[in-house]
Structures are given as structure tokens and as C-alpha cells.
C-alpha positions in Angstrom: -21.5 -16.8 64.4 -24.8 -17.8 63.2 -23.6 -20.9 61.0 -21.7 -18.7 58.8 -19.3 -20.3 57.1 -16.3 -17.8 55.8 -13.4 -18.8 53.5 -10.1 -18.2 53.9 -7.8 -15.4 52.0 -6.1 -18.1 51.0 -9.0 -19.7 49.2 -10.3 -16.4 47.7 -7.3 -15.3 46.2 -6.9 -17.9 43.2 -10.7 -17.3 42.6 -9.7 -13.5 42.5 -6.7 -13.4 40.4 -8.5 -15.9 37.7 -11.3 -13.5 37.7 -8.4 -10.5 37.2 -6.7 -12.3 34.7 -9.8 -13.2 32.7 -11.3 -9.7 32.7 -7.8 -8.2 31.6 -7.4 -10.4 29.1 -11.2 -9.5 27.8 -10.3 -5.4 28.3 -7.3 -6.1 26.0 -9.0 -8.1 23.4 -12.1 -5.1 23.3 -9.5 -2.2 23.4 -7.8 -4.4 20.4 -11.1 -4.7 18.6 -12.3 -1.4 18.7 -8.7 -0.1 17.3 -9.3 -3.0 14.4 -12.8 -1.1 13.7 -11.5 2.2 13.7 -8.3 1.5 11.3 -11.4 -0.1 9.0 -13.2 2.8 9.3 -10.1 5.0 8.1 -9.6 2.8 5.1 -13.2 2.8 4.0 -13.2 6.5 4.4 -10.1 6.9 2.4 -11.3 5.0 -0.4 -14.7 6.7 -0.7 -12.6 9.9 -1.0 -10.5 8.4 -3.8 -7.3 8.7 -2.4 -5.6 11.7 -4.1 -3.5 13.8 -2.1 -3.5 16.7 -4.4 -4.6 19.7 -2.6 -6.9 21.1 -4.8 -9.0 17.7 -4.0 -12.0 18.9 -1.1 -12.2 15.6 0.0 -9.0 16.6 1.9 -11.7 18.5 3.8 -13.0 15.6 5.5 -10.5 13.2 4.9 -7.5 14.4 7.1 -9.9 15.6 9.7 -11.3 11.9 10.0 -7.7 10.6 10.4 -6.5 13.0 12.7 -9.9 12.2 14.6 -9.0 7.9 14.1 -5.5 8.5 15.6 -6.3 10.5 18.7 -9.1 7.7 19.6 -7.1 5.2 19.1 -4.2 6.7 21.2 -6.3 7.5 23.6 -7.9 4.3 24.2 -6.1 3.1 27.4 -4.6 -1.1 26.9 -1.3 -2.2 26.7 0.6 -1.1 23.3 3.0 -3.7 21.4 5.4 -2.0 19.9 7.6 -5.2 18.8 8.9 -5.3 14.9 7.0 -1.7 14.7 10.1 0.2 15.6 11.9 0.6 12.6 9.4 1.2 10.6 8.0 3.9 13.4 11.6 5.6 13.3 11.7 5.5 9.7 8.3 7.3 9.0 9.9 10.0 11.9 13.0 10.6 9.9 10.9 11.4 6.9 8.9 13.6 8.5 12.0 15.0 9.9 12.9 15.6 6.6 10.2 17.3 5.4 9.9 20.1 8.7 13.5 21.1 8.3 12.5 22.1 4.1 10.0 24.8 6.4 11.8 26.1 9.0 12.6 29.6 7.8 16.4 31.3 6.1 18.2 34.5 6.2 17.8 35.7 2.4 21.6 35.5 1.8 21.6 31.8 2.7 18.5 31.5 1.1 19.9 32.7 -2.1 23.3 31.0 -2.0 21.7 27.2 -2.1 22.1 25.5 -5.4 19.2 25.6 -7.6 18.0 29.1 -6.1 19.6 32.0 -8.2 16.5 30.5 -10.8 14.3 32.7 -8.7 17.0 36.2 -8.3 14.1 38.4 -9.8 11.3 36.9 -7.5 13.3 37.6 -4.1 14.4 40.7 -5.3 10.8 42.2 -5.1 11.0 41.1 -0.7 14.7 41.0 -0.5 14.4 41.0 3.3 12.0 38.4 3.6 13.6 35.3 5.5 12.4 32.0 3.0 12.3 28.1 4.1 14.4 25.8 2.0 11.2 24.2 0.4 10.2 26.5 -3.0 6.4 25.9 -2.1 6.3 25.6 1.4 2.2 25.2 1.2 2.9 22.0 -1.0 5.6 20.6 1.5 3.0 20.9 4.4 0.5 19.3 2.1 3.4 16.2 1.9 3.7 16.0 5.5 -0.2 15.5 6.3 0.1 12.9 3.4 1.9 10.4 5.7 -1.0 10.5 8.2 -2.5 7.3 6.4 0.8 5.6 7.3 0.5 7.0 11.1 -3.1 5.6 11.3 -1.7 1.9 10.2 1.1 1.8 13.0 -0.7 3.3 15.5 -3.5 1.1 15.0 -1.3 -1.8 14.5 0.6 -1.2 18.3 -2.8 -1.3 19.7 -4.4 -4.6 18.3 -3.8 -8.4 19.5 -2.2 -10.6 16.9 -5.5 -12.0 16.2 -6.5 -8.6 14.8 -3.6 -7.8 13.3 -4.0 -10.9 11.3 -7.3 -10.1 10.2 -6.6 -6.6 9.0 -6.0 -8.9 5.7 -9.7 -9.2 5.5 -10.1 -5.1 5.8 -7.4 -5.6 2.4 -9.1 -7.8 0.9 -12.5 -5.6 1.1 -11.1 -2.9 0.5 -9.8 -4.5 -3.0 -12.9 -6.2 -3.8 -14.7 -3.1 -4.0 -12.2 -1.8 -6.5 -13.2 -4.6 -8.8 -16.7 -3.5 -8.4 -16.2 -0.2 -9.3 -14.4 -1.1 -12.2 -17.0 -3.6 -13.3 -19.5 -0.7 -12.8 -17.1 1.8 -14.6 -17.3 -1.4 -17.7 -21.1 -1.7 -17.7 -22.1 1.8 -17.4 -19.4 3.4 -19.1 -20.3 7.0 -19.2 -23.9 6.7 -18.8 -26.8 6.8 -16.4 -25.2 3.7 -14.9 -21.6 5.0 -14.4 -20.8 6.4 -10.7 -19.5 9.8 -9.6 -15.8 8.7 -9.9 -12.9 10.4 -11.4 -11.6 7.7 -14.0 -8.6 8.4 -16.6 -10.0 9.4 -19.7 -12.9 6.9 -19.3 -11.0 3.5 -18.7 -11.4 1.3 -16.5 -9.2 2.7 -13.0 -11.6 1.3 -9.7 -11.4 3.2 -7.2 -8.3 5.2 -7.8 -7.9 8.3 -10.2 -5.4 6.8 -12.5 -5.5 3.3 -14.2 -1.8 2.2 -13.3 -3.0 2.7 -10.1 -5.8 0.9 -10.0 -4.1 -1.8 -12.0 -2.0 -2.4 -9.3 -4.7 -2.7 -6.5 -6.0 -5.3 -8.7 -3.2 -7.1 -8.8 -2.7 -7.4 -5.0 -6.3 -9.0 -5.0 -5.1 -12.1 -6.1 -2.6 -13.3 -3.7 -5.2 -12.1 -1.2 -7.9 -14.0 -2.5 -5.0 -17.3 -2.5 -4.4 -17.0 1.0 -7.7 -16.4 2.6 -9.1 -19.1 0.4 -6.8 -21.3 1.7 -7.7 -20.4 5.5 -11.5 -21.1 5.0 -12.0 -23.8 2.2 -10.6 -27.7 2.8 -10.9 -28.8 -0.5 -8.4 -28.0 -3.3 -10.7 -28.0 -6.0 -12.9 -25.2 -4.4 -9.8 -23.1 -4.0 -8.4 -23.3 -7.6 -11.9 -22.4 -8.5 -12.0 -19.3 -6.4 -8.6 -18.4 -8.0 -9.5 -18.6 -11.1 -12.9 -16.8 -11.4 -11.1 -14.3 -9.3 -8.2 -14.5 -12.2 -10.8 -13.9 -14.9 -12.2 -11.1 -13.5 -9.0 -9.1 -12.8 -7.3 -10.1 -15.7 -10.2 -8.9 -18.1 -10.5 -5.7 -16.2 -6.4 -5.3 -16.1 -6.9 -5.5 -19.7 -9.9 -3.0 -20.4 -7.6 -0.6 -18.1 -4.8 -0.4 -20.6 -2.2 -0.3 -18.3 0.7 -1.5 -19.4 2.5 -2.1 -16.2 -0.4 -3.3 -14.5 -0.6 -6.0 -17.0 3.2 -7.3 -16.3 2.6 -6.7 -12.6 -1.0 -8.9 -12.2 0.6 -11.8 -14.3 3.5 -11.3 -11.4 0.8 -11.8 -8.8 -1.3 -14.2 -10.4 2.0 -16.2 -10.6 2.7 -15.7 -7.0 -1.1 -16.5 -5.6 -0.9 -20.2 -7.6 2.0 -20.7 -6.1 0.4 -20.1 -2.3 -1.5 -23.4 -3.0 1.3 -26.0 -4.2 2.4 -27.1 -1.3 6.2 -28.3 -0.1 6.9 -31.3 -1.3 4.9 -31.5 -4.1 6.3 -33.4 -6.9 7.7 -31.7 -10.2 4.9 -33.4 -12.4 2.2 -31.5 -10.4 3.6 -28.5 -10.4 4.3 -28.6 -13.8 1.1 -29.2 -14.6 -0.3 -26.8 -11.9 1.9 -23.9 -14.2 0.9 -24.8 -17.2 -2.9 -24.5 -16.8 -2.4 -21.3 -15.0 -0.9 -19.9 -19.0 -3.2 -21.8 -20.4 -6.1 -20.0 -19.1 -4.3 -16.6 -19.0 -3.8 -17.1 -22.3 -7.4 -18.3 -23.2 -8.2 -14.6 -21.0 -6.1 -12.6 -23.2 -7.0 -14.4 -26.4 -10.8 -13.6 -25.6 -10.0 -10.0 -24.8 -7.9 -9.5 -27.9 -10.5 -11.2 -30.5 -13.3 -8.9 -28.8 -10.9 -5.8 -29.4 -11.4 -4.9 -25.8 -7.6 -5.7 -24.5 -6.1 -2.1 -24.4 -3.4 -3.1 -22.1 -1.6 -5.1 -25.0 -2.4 -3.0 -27.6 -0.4 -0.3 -25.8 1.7 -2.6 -25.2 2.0 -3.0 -29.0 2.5 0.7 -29.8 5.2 1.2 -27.1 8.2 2.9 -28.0 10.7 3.8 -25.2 12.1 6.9 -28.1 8.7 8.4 -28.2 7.4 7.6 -24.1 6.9 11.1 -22.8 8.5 9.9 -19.3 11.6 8.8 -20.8 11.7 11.9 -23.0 11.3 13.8 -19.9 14.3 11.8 -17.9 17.2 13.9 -19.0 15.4 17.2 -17.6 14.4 15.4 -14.2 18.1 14.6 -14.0 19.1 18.0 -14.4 16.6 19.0 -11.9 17.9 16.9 -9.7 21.9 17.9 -10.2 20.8 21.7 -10.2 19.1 21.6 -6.4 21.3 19.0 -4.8 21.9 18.2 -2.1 19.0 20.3 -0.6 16.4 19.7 -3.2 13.1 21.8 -4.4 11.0 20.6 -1.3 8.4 18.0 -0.9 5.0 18.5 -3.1 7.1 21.5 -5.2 7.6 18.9 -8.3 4.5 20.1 -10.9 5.6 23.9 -10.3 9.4 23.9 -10.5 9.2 21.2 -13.5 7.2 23.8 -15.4 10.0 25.8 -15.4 12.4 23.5 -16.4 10.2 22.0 -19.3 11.5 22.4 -23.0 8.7 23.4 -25.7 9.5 19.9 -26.8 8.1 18.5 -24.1 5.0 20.7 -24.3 1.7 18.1 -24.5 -2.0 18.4 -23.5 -1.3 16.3 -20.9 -0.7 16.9 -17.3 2.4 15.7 -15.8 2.3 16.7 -12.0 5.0 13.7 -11.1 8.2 12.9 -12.4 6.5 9.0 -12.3 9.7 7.5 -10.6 8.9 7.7 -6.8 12.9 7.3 -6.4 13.9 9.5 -8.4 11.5 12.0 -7.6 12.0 11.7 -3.6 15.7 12.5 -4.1 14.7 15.7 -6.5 12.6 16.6 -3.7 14.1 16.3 -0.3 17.7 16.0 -1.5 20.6 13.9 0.3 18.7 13.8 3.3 16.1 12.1 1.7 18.2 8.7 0.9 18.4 8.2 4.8 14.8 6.9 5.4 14.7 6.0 1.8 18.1 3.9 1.8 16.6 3.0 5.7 13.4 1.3 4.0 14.3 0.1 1.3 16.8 -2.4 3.2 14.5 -3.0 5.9 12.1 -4.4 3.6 14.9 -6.4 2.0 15.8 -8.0 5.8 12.0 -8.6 6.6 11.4 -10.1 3.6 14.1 -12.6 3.7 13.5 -13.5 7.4 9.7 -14.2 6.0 10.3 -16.3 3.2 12.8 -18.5 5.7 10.0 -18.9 8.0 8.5 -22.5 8.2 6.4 -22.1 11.2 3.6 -19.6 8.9 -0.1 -20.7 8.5 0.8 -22.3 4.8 4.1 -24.0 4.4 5.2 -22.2 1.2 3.0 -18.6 2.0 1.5 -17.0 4.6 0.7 -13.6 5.3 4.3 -12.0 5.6 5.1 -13.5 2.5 1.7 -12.3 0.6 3.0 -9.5 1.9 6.0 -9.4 0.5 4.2 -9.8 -2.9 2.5 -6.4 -2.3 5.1 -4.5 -1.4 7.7 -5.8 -4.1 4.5 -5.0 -6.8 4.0 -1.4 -5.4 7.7 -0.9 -5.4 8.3 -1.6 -8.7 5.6 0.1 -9.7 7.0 3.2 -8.0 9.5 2.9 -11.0 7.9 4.4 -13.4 4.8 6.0 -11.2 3.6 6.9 -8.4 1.1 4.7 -6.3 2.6 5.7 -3.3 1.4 9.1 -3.5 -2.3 8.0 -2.8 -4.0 8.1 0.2 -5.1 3.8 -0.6 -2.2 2.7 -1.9 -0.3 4.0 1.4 -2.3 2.7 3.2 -1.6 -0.5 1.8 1.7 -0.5 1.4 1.9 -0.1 5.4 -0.7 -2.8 6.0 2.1 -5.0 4.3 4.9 -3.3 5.9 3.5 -4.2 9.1 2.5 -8.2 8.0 6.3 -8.2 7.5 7.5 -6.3 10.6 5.2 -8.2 13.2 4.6 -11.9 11.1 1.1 -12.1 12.4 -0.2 -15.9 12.5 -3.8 -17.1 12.7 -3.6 -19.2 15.5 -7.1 -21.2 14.7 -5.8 -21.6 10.9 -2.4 -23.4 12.6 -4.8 -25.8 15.0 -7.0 -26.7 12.1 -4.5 -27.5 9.6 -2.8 -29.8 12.6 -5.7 -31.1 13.0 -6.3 -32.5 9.7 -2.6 -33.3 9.3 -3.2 -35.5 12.5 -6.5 -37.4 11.3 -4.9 -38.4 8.3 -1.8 -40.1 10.1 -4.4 -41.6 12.1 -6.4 -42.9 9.1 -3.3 -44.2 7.8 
């Protein structure tokens, strides 16, 4: 045969399957990148558009478009999905947007009419008595909800797709993401409203970052810090360089916390501040250091607040000061959201149909130059809005949250043995929860966005598997040294 030297099948076929398995393995981890760079994209596109879902906003224009656009790539990108930990969360989201569809799916006007709530609006049927009507009173503002929980979509889809590596590193898109809200508040600090200020919607000229409303962006600053504490821990060795890091980044947000005069934000960010030292005192260490460790941490948010207060600059406590719960508009306004509430159970007004129902409901005493389009108690106002049903994915979530956090804070095997990303994650989502108290973060296209980053550190515990060998690999030198 010429010299020819031919293997045998049985000599190939290793080669071949190594060759298969590497070039799978390489097709996965590309398929998994390009769905990280796309749910980037989304976020960075949903900042820039500030993140209101009101539709009167045009940014809706391009926003929802661009999302739709994200999550039909991203299905569409062929790979192996990973839907582990991601079901509940995945049903959930579909029972809420259950929820919502059946508020449009159209009536006979006698049933129509005989749901509590309705005879409020006799005279306005009466002029199409004939016409058939969905439960929602704004139907337009309950379609406006249900494109408001494509954000969330974009996050689990995204999140099915990716390798754990990825999913790990969707911190760093977080963490971005919050670090240019503390540029735009520094911005919004030096240029005021002047030549240097950008074209951002801001509340009455505070400080509010990237968001509309300065609890809001209170809050995103807030959630920087136990960020900051756990990616700082990842890439630095030294614990000096990483209590530095915290603290400048402390400074910063505390100061612009301050300038913001929010009130909850302030109560909120010493929360997380709290939380982020914490990430760095590791088990086992003694009750001296960690005394210590606390007591500097006040000390220099005290020294912060002392600064901001002799400068005249610290809003957030003199608000703090003039708070009285008799004369708060929200709690003024509680007793007529309860009625609300009692006169359209257990239906409800329909997603989005808050601001105009409430307007007919509001006493002269309540009459203000302000605008109050939310009831600013995301509990209260989801059960005014989509009724009993409503407290199914509510209830649903709420609990889930509760398991997933408990399973995370009894995991040992995490990057950091008293934090890692579940559990930074379970600092975020316990902050925008309470927050959801007495507001409405939720209700913007960032902060959802968020909040479902975090859900899904919690569902699928991502671990940094290069962070794990390192840290084992300095735990190992040092026995050896010893």
C-alpha cells in the first residue's frame, strides 16, 4: 500500500471524542458569553433610559423594543438551557402575569356592573350600556404593567442560558451598573442645575443618580456597598487594601445618601454599610476584633454625618428631624387606600389603574401640589390592584425568598466563609423589600432588574470557582509555612 501507515478506529476514536468534547464545551461557554453580553446590554440600555415605567415616558419607545429584541436573541441562541433553582421563580413571574391577562379579558355589562367597587362608575357605562368591559378600570394601564415585567423575563432567560461562571460575574454588570449611579449623582452635586448638570430627571433638584426619584436612588446606593465588599474581597489579598476600598466607597455614598434627603435611604445604607463590614470579619474571628472592627465603622459614619451636618449639606437628617408620622402625606393617605382596597375586593381596580381611581377617592384634605401616582406600599398597593389573586405569586415570593435565603446563609461551602454572593444577595433583596414599604422601587425598570439579578444569586448560588482555588491556595501555603 505504498508505506501508508493507517490507524485503527479504535485509535481514532478517543482522539475524536476529546476533540467533540472540547469543542462542545467551547460552543457552550461562547453561547453563555454572548447571552452575559446581551443581559449587559439590556441593563445599560435600561439605565440610560432612566428606568420609569410610566407610559407617558418615550423612552418606552425604544426601551421595550430593545428587550423584546434581547430576549428573542437570546432564546434563539441554540446551547443547552439550565433551568435548575430557576423554576420557581420562572412560575412565579407566570402566575403574575396570569394575573394581570385575566384583569383584560373582556365582561358581559351585567357582570361587569355587579363586581364590588363598580357601581362608582353607573353613569359612565350607562352612556355604552352594551359594551362588554375587562375587569381592569384602565385596561391600557394594565397592559402597560404586563410589558413592565419584561426586565424580569430578560434576567431569567438570560440567566438559563449562561455557565455558572457567567452567572457569577453578572455581579460585575451590578456593580457597574451602580457605580455609574454614583457618578451621576456626583455630577448632579457639582453641576447642580447648571451648564455642568446632565439631561436627567432628578426630584426637585437633589441628588437621585440615575433614577427619577431620590428614595430610589438612595437605595441603589445602598446596594453598592456590599458589592463593593465582596468583589473587593475576590481581587485584593491584603486586608488593609480592602477596608480602604470600603471606606472611600462608604464616604462617597454616605455623603451623597445625605445630599439626597432620603430618609429611608439613609436607615437603609447604614443597613448595608453594616452588612458589607461584616463580609470581611471572617469566622472565627475573636470578639476583640470585631469589636473593634464595629466600632470604627460608627466612628467614621459618624465623623461622615458630622461633616455633612456642620456643612449644612445633610438633608436626609434634617428630614429626618422634621418628620412627623401625624402630618406624613402617605400615612394621611392610608385610611383612603384601605378603603380602596375593601371597596374593589377581591377583584381589585387592575394593574397600572392606581393614580386614576385614587383621584376619585381623594378627600380635598388630601389635596397637595404634589403628585402621588403610587400608594408607596408595593404590598399594599399590589393587593388594591390585582385583588386576592394577587397574594398567590405575592404570598409565593415572598416565602421563596424567605427559604432561599435561609438555605444561603447555612451554606459554608461559598467563596467567603461568612458572605458570598447569595448572601450579598440576600442584602439586596431584604433592602429593596423593605423599601417597598413605604415606596415603590420595584416599579422601575433598574431596580427590577436588580431585584431579579439577586433573586437569581439566591435561586442558583453561583460560586467563582477561581476565587475558591485561590483562597485554598493561600490557606494551604500558610499551613505549609507553619
Amino acid at each position: 500500500m505504498g508505506g501508508r501507515c493507517y490507524s485503527s478506529p479504535a485509535v481514532r476514536e478517543p482522539q475524536t471524542l476529546k476533540r467533540r468534547n472540547v469543542g462542545a464545551r467551547t460552543f457552550a461557554r461562547d453561547k453563555s458569553r454572548i447571552r452575559f453580553v446581551i443581559l449587559a446590554i439590556l441593563v445599560a440600555v435600561c439605565s440610560v433610559s432612566g428606568g420609569s415605567y410610566s407610559p407617558t415616558m418615550p423612552t418606552l419607545l425604544v426601551l421595550r423594543p430593545v428587550l423584546v429584541l434581547g430576549i428573542g436573541a437570546m432564546i434563539a441562541l441554540p446551547g443547552e438551557w439550565d433551568w435548575r433553582g430557576l423554576h420557581a421563580p420562572t412560575i412565579l413571574l407566570g402566575i403574575f402575569a396570569a394575573t394581570m391577562a385575566i384583569q383584560l379579558i373582556p365582561l358581559p355589562p351585567a357582570w361587569w356592573a355587579a363586581m364590588p367597587g363598580h357601581e362608582r362608575y353607573a353613569g359612565i357605562v350607562a352612556l355604552a350600556p352594551s359594551a362588554w368591559r375587562p375587569i381592569s378600570l384602565v385596561p391600557d394601564l394594565t397592559i402597560n404593567s404586563l410589558l413592565a415585567l419584561l426586565p424580569t423575563l430578560a434576567v431569567l432567560v438570560a440567566f438559563a442560558g449562561m455557565r455558572n461562571r457567567d452567572r457569577w460575574n453578572t455581579a460585575w454588570i451590578v456593580l457597574g451598573l451602580c457605580i455609574a449611579n454614583v457618578v451621576v449623582g456626583l455630577v448632579q452635586v457639582a453641576g447642580g442645575n447648571g451648564p455642568t448638570a446632565i439631561a436627567l430627571r432628578d426630584d426637585n433638584g437633589v441628588v437621585t443618580g440615575l433614577l427619577a426619584n431620590r428614595n430610589h436612588g438612595a437605595v441603589l446606593l445602598g446596594a453598592t456597598l456590599p458589592l463593593v465588599a465582596l468583589l473587593t474581597h475576590r481581587i485584593t489579598a491584603g486586608p488593609y487594601i480592602r477596608w480602604l476600598v470600603l471606606g472611600a466607597a462608604a464616604a462617597v455614598i454616605l455623603l451623597l445618601i445625605l445630599l439626597s434627603g432620603s430618609r429611608q435611604g439613609l436607615v437603609l445604607g447604614g443597613l448595608a454599610l453594616v452588612a458589607a463590614a461584616a463580609i470581611f470579619v471572617e469566622r472565627g474571628t475573636s470578639r476583640k476584633t470585631y469589636g473593634i472592627t464595629i466600632l470604627m465603622g460608627v466612628l467614621a459614619t459618624a465623623l461622615i454625618i458630622g461633616v455633612a451636618v456642620a456643612g449644612g449639606r445633610a438633608l436626609s437628617i434634617m428630614r429626618l428631624e422634621q418628620l412627623s408620622v401625624g402630618h406624613e402625606f402617605r400615612a394621611q393617605s392610608f385610611p383612603v387606600l384601605l378603603r380602596m382596597t375593601r371597596d374593589f375586593l377581591p377583584f381589585g381596580i387592575g394593574y397600572g389603574a392606581f393614580d386614576p381611581v385614587f383621584r376619585g377617592y381623594e378627600p380635598d384634605a388630601l389635596l397637595v401640589s404634589t403628585y402621588f401616582n403610587r400608594a408607596h406600599n408595593d404590598l399594599l398597593e399590589t393587593i388594591l390592584s390585582g385583588g386576592l389573586p394577587a397574594l398567590v405569586p405575592l404570598v409565593g415570593l415572598l416565602l421563596w425568598l424567605s427559604l432561599r435565603f435561609r438555605a444561603g446563609l447555612r451554606d459554608g461551602t461559598c467563596v467567603l466563609q461568612t458572605a458570598g454572593l447569595a448572601k450579598v444577595a440576600g442584602v439586596i433583596v431584604a433592602m429593596l423589600l423593605l423599601a417597598s414599604l413605604s415606596d415603590y422601587p420595584l416599579r422601575t425598570g433598574i431596580m427590577s432588574m436588580v431585584f431579579a439579578l439577586a433573586g437569581c444569586w439566591l435561586a442558583t448560588s453561583p460560586r467563582y470557582d477561581g476565587a475558591i482555588t485561590r483562597v485554598r491556595a493561600r490557606r494551604s501555603s500558610r499551613e505549609d509555612v507553619r
